[in-house]
C-alpha positions as CSV (number, residue, x, y, z in Angstrom):
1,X,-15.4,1.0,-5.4
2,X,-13.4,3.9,-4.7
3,X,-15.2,5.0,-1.6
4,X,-14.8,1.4,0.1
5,X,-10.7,2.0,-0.2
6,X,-11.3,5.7,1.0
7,X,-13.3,3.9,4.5
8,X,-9.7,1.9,4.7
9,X,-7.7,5.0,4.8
10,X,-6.6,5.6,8.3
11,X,-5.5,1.3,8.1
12,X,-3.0,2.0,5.2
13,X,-2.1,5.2,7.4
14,X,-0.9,3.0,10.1
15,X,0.4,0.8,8.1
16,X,3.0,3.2,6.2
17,X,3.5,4.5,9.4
18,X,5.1,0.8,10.8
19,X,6.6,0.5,7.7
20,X,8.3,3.4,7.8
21,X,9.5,3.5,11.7
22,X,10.4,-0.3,10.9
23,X,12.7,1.3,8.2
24,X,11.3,0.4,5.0
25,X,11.2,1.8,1.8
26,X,7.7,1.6,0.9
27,X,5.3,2.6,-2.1
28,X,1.9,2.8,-2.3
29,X,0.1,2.2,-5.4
30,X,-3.6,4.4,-4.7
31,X,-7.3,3.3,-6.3
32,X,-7.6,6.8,-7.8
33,X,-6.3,10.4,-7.7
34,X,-8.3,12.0,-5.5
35,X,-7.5,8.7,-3.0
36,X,-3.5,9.4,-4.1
37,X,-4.3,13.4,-2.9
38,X,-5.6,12.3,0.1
39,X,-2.9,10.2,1.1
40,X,-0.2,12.8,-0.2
41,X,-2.1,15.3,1.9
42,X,-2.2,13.3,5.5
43,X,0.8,11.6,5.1
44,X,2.2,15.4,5.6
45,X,-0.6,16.6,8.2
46,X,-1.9,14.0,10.3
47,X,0.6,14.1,12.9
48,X,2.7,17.2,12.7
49,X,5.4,16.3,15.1
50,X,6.1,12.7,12.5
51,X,5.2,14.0,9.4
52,X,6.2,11.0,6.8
53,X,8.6,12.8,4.0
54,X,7.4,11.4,0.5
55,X,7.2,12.1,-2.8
56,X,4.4,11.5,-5.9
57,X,6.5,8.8,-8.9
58,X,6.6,11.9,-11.3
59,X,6.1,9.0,-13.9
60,X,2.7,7.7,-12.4
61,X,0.6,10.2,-9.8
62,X,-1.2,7.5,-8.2
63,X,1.8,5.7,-6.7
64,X,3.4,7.5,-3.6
65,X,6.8,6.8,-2.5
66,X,8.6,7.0,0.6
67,X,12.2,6.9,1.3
68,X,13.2,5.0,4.0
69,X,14.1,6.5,7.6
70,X,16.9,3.4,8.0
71,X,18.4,4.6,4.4
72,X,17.7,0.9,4.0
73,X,16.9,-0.8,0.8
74,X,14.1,-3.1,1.6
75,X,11.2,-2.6,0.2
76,X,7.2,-2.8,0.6
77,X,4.8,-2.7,-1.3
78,X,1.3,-1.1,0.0
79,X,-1.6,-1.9,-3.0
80,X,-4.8,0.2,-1.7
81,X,-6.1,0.0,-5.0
82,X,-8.4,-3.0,-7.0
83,X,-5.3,-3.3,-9.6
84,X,-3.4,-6.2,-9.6
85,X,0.5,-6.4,-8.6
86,X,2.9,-7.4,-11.0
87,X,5.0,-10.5,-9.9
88,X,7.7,-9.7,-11.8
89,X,8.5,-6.7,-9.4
90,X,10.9,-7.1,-6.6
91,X,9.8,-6.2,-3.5
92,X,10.5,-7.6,0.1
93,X,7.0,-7.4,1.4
94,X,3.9,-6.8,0.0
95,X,0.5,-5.4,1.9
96,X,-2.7,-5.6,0.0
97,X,-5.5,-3.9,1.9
98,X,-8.8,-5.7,0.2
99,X,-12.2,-3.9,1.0
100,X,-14.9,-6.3,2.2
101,X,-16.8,-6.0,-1.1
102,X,-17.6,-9.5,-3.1
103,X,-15.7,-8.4,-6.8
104,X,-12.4,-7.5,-4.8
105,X,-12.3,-10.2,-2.9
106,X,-12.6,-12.3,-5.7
107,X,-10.0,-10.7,-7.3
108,X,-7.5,-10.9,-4.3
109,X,-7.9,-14.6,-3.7
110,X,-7.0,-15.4,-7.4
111,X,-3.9,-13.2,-6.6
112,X,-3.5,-14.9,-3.5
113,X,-3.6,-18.2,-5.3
114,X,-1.4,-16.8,-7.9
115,X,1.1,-16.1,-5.1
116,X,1.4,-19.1,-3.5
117,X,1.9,-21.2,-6.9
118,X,5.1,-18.6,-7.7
119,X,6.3,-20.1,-4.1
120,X,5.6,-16.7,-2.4
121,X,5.2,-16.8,1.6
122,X,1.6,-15.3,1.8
123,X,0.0,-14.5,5.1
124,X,-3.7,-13.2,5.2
125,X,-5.7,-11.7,7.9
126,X,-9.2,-10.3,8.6
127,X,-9.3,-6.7,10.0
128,X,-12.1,-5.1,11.4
C-alpha cells in the first residue's frame, strides 16, 4: 500500500507547491514515515531556487506543515495517506490523493459519500 502512495509522490509535490504559491497554509498528513522523510526531504531539495519552508507537527511525525507564503490563514488539507480525515476538523480545502488500488478506492468513495451528506462541496477527478 505504501509503495502505491510513494508512485503518487511528485503529484502531491505539485500540489503543495500550488498550494503554497496560491498562499495557503497547508498540511500534509503522509501513509508512513519513511513517505513523511521523503516528503520532508524534497520539499527542501527538489528545486533549490523555491525551496518550500516547513516544518514536521512535533506532536505527530507523519503530518508536515507548511506556513503559508501570503501569511494567510486558509487552510488545506493534503491526505496522501489511506487514513481517513476527521470532519470535525476545519479546513478550507481538502485534497485527497487516492492510489488506483481497489481497497482505497473503496475507502475514499465512502468518504466521499460521507462528505457530501455533511453538505461539503466535493469535486473529484481522475489523474493519470
Amino acid at each position: 500500500k505504501a509503495s502505491s502512495f510513494v508512485e503518487n509522490t511528485a503529484l502531491c509535490l505539485k500540489l503543495i507547491n500550488k498550494a503554497y504559491q496560491h498562499g495557503y497554509k497547508i498540511e500534509i498528513i503522509a501513509e508512513d514515515q519513511t513517505l513523511a522523510d521523503q516528503l520532508d526531504q524534497r520539499l527542501w531539495s527538489d528545486v533549490p531556487s523555491s525551496f518550500i519552508p516547513h516544518n514536521i507537527d512535533p506532536t505527530n511525525p507523519l503530518r508536515l506543515q507548511v506556513r503559508s507564503a501570503r501569511n494567510d490563514q486558509t487552510t488545506m488539507l493534503i491526505n496522501f495517506s489511506s487514513k481517513e480525515i476527521e470532519t470535525s476538523l476545519v479546513y478550507n480545502r481538502i485534497l485527497q490523493i487516492v492510489p488506483n488500488i481497489a481497497t482505497l478506492l473503496t475507502q475514499a468513495r465512502t468518504q466521499y459519500r460521507q462528505f457530501k451528506q455533511q453538505q461539503y462541496h466535493v469535486n473529484s477527478h481522475n489523474i493519470g
